[in-house]
TIVEXDO-310593 format. One line per field, with one value per residue: x, y, z of N, C-alpha, C in turn; residue in one letter. Coordinates in nm, 3 decimals, padded with zeros to 5 digits. Last residue first. Example, Ala and Ser with C-alpha at 12.3 -4.5 7.8 and 13.67 -1.06 7.14 Angstrom:
BEGIN
neast	c(01.285:01.319) .
nnorth	c(-00.225:-00.569) .
nup	c(00.708:00.780) .
caeast	c(01.367:01.230) .
canorth	c(-00.106:-00.450) .
caup	c(00.714:00.780) .
ceast	c(01.290:01.320) .
cnorth	c(00.003:-00.330) .
cup	c(00.787:00.780) .
residu	c(S:A) .
***
This chain:
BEGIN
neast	c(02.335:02.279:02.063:01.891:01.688:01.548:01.303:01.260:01.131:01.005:01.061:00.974:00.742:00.661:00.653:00.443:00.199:00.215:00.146:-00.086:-00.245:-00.284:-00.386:-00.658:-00.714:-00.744:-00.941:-01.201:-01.223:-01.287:-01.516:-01.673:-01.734:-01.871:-02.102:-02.237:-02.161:-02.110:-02.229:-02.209:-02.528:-02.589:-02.599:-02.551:-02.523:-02.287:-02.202:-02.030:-01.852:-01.748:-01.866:-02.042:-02.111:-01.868:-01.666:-01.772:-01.737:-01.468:-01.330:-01.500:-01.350:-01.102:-01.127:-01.181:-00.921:-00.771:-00.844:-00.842:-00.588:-00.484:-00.601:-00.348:-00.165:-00.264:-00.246:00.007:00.168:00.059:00.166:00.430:00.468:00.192:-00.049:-00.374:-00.633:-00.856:-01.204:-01.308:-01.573:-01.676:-01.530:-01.531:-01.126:-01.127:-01.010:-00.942:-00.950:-00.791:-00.629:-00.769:-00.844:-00.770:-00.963:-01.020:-00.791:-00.871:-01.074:-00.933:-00.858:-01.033:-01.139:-00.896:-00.923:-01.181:-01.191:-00.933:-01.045:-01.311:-01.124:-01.039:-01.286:-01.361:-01.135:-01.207:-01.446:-01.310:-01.205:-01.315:-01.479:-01.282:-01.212:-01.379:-01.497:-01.205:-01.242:-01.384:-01.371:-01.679:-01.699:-01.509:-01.461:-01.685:-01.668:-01.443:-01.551:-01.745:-01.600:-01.465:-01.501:-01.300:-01.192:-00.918:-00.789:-00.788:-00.642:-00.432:-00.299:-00.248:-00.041:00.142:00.175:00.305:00.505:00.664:00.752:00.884:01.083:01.189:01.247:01.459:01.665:01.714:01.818:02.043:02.243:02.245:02.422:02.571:02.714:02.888:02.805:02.741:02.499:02.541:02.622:02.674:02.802:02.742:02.832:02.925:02.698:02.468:02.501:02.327:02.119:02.015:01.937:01.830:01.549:01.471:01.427:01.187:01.014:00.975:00.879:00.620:00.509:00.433:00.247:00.045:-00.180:-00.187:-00.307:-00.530:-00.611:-00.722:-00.836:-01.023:-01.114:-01.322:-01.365:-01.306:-01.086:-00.917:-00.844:-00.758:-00.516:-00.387:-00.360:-00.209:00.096:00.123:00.169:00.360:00.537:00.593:00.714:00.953:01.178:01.220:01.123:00.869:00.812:00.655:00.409:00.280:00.209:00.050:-00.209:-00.312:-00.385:-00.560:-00.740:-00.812:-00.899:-01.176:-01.241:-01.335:-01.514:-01.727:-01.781:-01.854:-01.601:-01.653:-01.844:-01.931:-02.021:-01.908:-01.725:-01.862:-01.632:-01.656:-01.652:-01.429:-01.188:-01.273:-01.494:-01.774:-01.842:-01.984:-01.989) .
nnorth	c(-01.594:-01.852:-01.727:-01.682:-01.894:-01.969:-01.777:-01.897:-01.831:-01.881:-01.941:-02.195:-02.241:-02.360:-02.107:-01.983:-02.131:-02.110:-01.814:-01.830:-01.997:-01.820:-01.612:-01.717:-01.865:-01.638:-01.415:-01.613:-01.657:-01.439:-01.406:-01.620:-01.444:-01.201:-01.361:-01.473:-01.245:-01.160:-00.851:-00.599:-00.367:-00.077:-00.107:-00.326:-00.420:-00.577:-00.724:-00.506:-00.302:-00.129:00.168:00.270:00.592:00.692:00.642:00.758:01.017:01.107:01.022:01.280:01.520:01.469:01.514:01.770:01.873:01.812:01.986:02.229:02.214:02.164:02.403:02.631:02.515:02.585:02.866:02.865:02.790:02.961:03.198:03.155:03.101:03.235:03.239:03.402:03.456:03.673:03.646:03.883:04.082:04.002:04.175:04.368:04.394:04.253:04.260:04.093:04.115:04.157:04.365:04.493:04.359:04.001:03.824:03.696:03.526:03.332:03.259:03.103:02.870:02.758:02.657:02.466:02.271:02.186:02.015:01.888:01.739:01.567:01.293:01.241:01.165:00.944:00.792:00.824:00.683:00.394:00.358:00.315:00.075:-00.093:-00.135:-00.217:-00.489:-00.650:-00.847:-01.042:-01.076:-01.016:-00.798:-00.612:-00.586:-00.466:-00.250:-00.157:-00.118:00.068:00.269:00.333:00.176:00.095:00.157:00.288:00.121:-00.141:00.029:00.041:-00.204:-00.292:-00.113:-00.218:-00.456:-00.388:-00.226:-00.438:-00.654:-00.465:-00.428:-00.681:-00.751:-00.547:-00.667:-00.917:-00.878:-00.727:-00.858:-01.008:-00.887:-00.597:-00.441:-00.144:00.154:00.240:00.064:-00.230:-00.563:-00.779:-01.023:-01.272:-01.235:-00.977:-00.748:-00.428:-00.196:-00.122:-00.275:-00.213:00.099:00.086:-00.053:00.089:00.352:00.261:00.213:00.480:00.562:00.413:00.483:00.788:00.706:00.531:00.777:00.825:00.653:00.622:00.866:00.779:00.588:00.524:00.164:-00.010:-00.101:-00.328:-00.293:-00.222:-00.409:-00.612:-00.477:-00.472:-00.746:-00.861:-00.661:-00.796:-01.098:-01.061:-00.922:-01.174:-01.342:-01.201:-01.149:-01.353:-01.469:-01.477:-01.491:-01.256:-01.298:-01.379:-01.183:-01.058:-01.209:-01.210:-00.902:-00.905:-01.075:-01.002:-00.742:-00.864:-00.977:-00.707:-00.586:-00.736:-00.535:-00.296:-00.225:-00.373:-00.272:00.108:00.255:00.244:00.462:00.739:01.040:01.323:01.689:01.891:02.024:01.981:01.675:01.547:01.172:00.962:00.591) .
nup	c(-01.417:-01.328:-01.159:-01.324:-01.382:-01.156:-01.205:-01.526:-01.910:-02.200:-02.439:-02.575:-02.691:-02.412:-02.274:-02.373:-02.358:-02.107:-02.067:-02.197:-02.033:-01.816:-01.879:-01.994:-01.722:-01.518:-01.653:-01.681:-01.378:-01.278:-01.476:-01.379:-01.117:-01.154:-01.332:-01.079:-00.825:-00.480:-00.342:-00.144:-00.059:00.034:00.363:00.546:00.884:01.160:01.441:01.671:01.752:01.536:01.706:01.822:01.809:01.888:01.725:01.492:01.646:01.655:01.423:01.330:01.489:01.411:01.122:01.142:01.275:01.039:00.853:00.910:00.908:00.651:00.520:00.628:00.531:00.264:00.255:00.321:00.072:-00.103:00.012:-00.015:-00.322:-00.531:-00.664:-00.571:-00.748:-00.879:-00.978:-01.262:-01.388:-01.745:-02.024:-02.155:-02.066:-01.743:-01.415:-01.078:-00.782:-00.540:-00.512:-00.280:-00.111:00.046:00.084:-00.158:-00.098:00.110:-00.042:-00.216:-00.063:00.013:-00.193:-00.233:-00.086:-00.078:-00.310:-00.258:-00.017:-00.005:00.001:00.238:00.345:00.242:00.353:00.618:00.630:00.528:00.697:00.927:00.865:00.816:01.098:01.218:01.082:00.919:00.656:00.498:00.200:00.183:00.351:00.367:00.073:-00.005:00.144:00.038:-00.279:-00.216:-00.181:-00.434:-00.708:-00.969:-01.244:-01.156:-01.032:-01.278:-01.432:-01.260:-01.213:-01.502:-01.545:-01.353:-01.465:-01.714:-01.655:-01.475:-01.687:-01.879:-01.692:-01.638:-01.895:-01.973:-01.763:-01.851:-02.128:-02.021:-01.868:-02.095:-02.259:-02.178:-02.444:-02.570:-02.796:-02.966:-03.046:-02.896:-02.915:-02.622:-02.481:-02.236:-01.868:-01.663:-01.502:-01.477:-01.509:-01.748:-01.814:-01.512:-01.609:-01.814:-01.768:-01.560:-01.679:-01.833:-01.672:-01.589:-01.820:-01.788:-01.573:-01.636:-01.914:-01.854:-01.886:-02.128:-02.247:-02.094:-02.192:-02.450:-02.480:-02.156:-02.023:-02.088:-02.315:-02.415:-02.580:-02.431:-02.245:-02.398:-02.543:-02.252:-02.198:-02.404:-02.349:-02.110:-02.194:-02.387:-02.138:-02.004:-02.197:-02.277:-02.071:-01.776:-01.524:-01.299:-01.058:-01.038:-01.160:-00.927:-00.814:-00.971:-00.981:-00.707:-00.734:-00.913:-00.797:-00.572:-00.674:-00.829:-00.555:-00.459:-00.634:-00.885:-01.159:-01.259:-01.394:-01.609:-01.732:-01.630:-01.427:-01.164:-01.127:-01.261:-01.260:-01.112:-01.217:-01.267:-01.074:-00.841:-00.745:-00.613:-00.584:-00.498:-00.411) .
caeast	c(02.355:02.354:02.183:01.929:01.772:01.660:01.413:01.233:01.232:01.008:01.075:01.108:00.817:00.639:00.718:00.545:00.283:00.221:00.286:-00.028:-00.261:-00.204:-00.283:-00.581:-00.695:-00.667:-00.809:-01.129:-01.213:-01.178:-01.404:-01.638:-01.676:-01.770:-01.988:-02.199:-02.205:-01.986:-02.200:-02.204:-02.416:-02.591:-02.723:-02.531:-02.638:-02.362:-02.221:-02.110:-01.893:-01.653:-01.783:-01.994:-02.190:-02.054:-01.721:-01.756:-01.909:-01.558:-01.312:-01.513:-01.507:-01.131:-01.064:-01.292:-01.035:-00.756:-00.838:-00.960:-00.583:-00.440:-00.639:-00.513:-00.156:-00.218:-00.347:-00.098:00.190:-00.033:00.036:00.370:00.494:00.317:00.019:-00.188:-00.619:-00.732:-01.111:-01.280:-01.435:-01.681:-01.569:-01.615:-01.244:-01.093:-01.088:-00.926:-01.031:-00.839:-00.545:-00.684:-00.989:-00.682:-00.924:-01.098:-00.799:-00.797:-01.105:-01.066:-00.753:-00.972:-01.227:-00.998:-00.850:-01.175:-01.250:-00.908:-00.897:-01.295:-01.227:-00.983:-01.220:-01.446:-01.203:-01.078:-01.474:-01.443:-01.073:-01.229:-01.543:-01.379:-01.070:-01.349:-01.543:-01.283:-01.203:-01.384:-01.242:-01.633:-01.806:-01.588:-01.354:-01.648:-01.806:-01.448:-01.457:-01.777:-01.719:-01.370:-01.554:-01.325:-01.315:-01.053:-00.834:-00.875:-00.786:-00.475:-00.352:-00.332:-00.188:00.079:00.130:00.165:00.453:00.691:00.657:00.741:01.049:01.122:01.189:01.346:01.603:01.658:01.703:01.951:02.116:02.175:02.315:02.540:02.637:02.880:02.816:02.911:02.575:02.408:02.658:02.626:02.818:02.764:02.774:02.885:02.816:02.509:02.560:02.492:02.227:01.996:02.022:01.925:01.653:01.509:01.540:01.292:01.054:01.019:00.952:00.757:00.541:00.503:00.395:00.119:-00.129:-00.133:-00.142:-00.473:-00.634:-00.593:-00.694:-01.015:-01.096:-01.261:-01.404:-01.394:-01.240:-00.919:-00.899:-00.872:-00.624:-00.383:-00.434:-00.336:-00.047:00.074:00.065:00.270:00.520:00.493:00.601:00.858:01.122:01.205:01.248:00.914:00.877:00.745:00.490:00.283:00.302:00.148:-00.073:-00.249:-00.270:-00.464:-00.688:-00.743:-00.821:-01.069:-01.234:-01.228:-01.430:-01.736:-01.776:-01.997:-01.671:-01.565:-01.863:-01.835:-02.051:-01.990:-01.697:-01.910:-01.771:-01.588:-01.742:-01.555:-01.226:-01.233:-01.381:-01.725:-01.726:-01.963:-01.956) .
canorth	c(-01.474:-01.865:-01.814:-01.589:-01.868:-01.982:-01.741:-01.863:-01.888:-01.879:-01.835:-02.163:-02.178:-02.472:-02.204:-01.916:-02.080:-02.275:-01.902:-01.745:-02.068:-01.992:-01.630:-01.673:-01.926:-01.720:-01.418:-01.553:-01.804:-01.470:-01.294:-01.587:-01.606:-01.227:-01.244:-01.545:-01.350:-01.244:-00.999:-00.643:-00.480:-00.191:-00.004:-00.210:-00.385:-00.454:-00.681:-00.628:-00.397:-00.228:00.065:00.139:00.481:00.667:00.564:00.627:01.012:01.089:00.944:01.171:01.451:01.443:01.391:01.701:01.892:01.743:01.826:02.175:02.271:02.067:02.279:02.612:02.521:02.418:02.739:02.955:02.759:02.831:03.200:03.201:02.954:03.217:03.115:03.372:03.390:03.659:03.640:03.711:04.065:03.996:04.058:04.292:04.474:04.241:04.292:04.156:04.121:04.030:04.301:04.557:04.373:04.151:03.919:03.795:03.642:03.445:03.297:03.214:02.997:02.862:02.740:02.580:02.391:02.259:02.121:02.004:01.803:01.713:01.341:01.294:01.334:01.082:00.844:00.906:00.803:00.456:00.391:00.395:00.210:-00.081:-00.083:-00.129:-00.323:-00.610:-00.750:-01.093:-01.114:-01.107:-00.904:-00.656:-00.654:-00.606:-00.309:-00.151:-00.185:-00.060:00.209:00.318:00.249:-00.005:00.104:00.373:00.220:-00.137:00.010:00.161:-00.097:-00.354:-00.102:-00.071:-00.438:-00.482:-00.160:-00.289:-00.670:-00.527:-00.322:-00.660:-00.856:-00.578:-00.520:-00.924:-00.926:-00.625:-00.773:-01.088:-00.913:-00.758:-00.426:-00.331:00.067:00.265:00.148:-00.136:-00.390:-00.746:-00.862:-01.245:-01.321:-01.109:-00.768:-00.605:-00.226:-00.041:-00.277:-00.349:00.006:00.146:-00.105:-00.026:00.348:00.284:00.072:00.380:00.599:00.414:00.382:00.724:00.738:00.460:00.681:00.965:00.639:00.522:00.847:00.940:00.551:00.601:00.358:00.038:00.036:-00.327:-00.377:-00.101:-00.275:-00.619:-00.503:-00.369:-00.650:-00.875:-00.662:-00.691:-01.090:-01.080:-00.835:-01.026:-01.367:-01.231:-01.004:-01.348:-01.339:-01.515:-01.594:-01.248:-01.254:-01.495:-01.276:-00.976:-01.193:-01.270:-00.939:-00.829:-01.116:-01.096:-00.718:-00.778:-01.046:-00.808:-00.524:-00.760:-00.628:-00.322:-00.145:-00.402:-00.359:00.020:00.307:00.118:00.376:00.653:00.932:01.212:01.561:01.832:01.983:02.085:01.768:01.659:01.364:00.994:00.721) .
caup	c(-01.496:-01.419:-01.105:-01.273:-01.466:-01.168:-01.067:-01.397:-01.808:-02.026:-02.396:-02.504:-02.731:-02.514:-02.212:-02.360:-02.507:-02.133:-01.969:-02.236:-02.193:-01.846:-01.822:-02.048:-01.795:-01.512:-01.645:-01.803:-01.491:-01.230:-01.496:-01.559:-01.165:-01.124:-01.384:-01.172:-00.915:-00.622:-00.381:-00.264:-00.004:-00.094:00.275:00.481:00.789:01.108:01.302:01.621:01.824:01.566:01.577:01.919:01.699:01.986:01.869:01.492:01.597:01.770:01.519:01.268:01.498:01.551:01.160:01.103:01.372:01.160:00.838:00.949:01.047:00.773:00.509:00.680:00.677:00.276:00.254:00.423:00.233:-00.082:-00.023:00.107:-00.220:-00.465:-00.639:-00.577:-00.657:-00.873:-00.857:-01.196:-01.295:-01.546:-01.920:-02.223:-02.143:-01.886:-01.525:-01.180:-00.881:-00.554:-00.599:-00.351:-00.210:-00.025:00.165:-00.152:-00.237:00.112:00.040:-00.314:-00.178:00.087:-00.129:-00.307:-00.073:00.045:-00.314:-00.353:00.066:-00.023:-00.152:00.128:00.426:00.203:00.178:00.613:00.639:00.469:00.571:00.958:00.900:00.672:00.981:01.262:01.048:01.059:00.638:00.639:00.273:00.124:00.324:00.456:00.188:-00.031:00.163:00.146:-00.208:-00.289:-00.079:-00.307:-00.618:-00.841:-01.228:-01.227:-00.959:-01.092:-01.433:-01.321:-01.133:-01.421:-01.646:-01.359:-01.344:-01.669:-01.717:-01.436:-01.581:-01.896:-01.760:-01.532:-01.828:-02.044:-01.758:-01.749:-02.076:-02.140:-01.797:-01.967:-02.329:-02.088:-02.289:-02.570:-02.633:-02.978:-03.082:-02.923:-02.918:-02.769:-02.485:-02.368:-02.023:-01.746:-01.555:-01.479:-01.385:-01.733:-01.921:-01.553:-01.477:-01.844:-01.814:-01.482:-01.605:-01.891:-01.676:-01.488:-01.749:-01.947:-01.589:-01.532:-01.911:-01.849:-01.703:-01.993:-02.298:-02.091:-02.017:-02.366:-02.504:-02.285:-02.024:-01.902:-02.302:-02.284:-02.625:-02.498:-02.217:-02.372:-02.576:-02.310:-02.128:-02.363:-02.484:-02.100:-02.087:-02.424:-02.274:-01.955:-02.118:-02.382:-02.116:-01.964:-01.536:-01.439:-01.080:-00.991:-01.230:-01.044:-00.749:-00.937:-01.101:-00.765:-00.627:-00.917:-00.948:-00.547:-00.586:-00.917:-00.661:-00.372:-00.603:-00.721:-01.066:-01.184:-01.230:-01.552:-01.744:-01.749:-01.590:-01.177:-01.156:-01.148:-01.326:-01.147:-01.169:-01.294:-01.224:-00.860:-00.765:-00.741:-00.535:-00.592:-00.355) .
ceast	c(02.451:02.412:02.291:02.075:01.890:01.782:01.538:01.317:01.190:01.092:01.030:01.156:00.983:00.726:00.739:00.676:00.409:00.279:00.294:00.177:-00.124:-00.154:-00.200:-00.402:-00.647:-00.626:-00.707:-00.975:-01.093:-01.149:-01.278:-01.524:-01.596:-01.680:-01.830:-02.091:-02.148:-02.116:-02.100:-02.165:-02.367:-02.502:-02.727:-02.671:-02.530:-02.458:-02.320:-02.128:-01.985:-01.779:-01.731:-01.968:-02.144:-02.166:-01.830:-01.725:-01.893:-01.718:-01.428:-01.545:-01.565:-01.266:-01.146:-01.246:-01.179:-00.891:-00.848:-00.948:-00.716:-00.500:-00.596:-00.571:-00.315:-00.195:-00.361:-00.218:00.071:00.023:-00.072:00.223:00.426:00.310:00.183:-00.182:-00.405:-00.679:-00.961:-01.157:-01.471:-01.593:-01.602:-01.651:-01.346:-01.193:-01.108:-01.012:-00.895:-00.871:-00.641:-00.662:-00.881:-00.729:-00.842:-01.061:-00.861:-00.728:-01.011:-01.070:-00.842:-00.835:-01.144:-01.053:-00.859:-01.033:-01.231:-01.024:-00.933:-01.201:-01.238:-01.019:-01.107:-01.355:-01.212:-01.059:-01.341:-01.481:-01.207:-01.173:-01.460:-01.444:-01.149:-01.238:-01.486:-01.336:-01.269:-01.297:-01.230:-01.451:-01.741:-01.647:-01.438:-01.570:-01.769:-01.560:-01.467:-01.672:-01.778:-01.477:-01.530:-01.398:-01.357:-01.208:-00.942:-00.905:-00.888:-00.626:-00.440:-00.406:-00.281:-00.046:00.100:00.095:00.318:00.519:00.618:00.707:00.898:01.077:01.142:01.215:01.445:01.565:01.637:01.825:02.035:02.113:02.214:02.454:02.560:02.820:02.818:02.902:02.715:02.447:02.535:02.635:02.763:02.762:02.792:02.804:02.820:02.580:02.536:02.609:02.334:02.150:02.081:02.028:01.791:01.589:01.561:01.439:01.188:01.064:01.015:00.834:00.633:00.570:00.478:00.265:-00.030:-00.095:-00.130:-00.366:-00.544:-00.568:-00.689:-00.858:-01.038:-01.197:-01.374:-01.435:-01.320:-01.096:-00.944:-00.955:-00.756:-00.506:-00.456:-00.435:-00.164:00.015:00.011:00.142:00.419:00.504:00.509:00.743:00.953:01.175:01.269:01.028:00.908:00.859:00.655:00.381:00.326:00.257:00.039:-00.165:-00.185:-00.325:-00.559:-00.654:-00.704:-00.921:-01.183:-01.207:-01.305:-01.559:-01.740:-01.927:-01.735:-01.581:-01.765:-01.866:-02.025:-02.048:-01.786:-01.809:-01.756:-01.662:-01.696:-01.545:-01.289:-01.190:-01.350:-01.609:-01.767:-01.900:-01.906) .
cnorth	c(-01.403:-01.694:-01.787:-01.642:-01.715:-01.966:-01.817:-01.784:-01.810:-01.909:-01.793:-02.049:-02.189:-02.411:-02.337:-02.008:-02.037:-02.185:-02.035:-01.790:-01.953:-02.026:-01.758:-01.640:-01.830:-01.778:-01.534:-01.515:-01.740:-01.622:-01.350:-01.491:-01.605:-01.368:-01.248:-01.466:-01.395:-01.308:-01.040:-00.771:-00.544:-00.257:-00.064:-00.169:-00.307:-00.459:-00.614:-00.640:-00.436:-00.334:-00.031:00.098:00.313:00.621:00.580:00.546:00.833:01.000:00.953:01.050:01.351:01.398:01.333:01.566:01.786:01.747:01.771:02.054:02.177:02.130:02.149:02.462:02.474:02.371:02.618:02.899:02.782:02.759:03.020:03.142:03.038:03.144:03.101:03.264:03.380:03.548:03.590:03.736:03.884:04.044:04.093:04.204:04.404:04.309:04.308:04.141:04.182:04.003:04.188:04.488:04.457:04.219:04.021:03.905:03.728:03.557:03.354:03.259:03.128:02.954:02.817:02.714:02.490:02.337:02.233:02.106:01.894:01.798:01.519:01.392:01.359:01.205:00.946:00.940:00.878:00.619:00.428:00.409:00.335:00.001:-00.032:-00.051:-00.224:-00.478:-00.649:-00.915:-01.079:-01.147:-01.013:-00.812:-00.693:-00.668:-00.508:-00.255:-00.206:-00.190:00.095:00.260:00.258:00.190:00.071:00.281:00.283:00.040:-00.049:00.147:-00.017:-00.273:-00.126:-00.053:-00.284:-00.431:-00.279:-00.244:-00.550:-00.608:-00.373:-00.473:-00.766:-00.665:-00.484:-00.749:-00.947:-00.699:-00.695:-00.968:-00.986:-00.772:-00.566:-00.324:-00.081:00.210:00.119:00.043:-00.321:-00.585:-00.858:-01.070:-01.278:-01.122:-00.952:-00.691:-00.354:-00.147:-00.235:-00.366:-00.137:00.081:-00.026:-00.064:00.213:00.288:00.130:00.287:00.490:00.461:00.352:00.593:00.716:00.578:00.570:00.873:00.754:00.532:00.667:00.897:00.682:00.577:00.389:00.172:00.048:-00.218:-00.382:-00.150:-00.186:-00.492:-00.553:-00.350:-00.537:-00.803:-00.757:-00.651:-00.905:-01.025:-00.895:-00.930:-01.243:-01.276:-01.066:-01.213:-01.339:-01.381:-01.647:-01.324:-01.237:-01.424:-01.371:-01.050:-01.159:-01.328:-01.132:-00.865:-01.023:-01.124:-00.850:-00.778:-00.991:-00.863:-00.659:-00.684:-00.646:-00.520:-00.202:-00.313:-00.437:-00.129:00.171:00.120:00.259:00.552:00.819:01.078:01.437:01.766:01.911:02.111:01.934:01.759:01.386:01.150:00.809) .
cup	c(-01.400:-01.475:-01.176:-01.188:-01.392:-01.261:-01.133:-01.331:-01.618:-01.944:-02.249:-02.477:-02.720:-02.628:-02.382:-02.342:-02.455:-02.309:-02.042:-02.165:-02.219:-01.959:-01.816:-01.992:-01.953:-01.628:-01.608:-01.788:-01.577:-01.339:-01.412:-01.551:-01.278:-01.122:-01.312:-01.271:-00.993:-00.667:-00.519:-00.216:-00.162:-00.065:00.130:00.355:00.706:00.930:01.266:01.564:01.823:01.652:01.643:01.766:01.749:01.915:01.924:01.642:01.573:01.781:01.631:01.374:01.460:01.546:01.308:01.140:01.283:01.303:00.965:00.890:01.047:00.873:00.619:00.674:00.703:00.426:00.305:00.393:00.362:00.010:-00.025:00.084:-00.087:-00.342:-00.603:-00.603:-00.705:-00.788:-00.906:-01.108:-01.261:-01.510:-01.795:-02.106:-02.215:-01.925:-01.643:-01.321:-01.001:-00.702:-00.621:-00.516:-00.335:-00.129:00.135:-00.006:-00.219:00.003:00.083:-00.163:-00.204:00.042:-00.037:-00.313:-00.188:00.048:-00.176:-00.331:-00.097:-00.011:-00.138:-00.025:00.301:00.271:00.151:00.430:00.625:00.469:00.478:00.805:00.875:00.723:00.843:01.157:01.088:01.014:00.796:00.690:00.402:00.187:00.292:00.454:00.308:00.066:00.092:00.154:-00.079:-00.256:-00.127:-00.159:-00.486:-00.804:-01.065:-01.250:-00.992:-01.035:-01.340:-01.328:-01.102:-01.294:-01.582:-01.437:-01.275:-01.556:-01.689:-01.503:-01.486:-01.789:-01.769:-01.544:-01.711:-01.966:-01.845:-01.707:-01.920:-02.106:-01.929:-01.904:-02.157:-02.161:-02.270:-02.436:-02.677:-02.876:-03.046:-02.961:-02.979:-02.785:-02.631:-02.341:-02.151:-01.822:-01.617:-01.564:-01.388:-01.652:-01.850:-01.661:-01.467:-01.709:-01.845:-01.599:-01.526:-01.807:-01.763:-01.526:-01.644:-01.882:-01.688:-01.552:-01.754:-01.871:-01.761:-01.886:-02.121:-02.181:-02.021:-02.269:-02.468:-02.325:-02.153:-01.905:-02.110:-02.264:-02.502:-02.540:-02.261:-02.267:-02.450:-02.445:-02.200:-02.312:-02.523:-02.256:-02.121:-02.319:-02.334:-02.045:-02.081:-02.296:-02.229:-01.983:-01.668:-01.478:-01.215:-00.986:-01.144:-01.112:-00.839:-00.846:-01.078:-00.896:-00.661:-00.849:-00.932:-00.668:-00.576:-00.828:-00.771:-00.470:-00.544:-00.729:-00.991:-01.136:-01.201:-01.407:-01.634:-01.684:-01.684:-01.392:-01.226:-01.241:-01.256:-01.147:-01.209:-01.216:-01.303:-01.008:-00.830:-00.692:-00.669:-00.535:-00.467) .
residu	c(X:X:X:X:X:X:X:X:X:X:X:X:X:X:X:X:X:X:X:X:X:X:X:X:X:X:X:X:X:X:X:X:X:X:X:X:X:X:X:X:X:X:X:X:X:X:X:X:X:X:X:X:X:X:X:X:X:X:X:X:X:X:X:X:X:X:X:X:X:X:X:X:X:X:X:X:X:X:X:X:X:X:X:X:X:X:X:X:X:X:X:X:X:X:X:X:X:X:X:X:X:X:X:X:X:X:X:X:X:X:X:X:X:X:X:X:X:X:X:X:X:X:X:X:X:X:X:X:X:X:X:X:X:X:X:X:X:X:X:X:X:X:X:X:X:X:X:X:X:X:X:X:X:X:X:X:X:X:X:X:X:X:X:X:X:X:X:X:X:X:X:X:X:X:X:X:X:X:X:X:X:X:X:X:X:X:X:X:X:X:X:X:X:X:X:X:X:X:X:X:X:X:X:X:X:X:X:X:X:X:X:X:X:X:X:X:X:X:X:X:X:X:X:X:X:X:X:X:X:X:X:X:X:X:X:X:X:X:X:X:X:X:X:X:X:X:X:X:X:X:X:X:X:X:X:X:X:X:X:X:X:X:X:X:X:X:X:X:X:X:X:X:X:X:X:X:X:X:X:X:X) .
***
């Protein structure tokens, strides 16, 4: 499923090596690191784990280093205030000094520890979102995690009702510009006239009304056209169905077992530790 947004045209997921594989099977990988990391409280495990990823994204070409420093600041951010929280407000154990501050060497690692598990699991995100095809998905879940059509019909067409919410508010910015002929246009010496469009809070209040008005009436018809189509009641044909090949195998192989080999160094080191080190802290 391909949109053209309101600032170009948005490239097919399937472009890269990593889009063209089975969607559920990226989903399960995702979902099962993200519980695996939950039982490691070290700052050195998911700091290696995430400058794995981080290389093998960059050697995969899954996305651009702009587009891949721009989507991790949220995340620097974030993991930055888990450790400032972590250093201020967790009390005991050793005190080490970091300037003119002394601060829980325990929560410094535990804040570090769940900073870089913070920042992994966002990377990880990231490049699912930008490689996975939102009907590609769906069509997997279906297929492959049993996923009821009535829920893979319904998150299929509420997609696409998202996909046009910029270009459709857009259009109704330019559309109430051109209703005030007074102020719509304006004119540079050499140039076209080009439509003025507001951006005071009335103005895109009065949009943003509008856009909910015909969200909801396309909503209605939607819902209407998927019941007299009898969703839900039997199975159904798709148009490209997706499968798990052999790729997709190799790729759930490749992450596990770098993930292992990466916890067994970590551990053989003595830099792993669990849930229970947390007892002691």
């Amino acid at each position: 499923m391909s949109t053209t947004a309101a600032a170009g045209t948005r490239i097919d997921p399937r472009a890269t090596a990593l889009g063209r594989r089975n969607p559920a099977v990226k989903l399960a990988l995702l979902l099962a690191l993200s519980c695996a990391l939950l039982l490691v409280t070290d700052p050195v495990t998911p700091a290696v784990l995430y400058a794995v990823a981080l290389g093998a994204i960059v050697v995969s070409r899954s996305l651009d280093v702009r587009t891949l420093v721009r989507a991790q600041m949220p995340f620097l951010m974030f993991g930055t205030s888990i450790v400032l929280v972590n250093v201020l407000t967790r009390p005991g154990g050793a005190q080490i000094a970091i300037g003119p501050v002394d601060v829980s060497r325990a929560g410094l690692a535990l804040g570090l520890s769940f900073a870089a598990r913070a920042m992994l699991i966002g990377v990880l995100s990231i490049v699912f979102v930008r490689s996975t095809d939102p009907a590609r998905l769906m069509v997997s879940l279906h297929q492959q995690a049993r996923l009821p059509g009535t829920i893979t019909y319904a998150v299929l067409a509420a997609t696409r009702l998202l996909d046009q919410l910029p270009d459709m508010m857009e259009s109704i910015r330019q559309a109430h510009a051109v209703r005030q002929p007074d102020r719509a246009y304006r004119t540079a010496p050499g140039r076209l006239p080009t439509l003025r469009m507001s951006g005071s809070p009335r103005s895109m209040g009065a949009a943003a009304f509008t856009v909910l008005v015909i969200s909801l009436r396309r909503g209605e018809r939607l819902a209407m056209a998927l019941q007299t189509r009898a969703l839900g009641s039997g199975p159904r044909t798709f148009l490209n169905p997706v499968t798990v090949c052999r790729a997709d195998a190799l790729l759930a192989v490749g992450v596990v077992v770098v993930a292992c080999a990466v916890v067994a160094w970590s551990s053989a080191s003595g830099f792993l530790t669990g849930p229970a080190a947390l007892v002691g802290r």
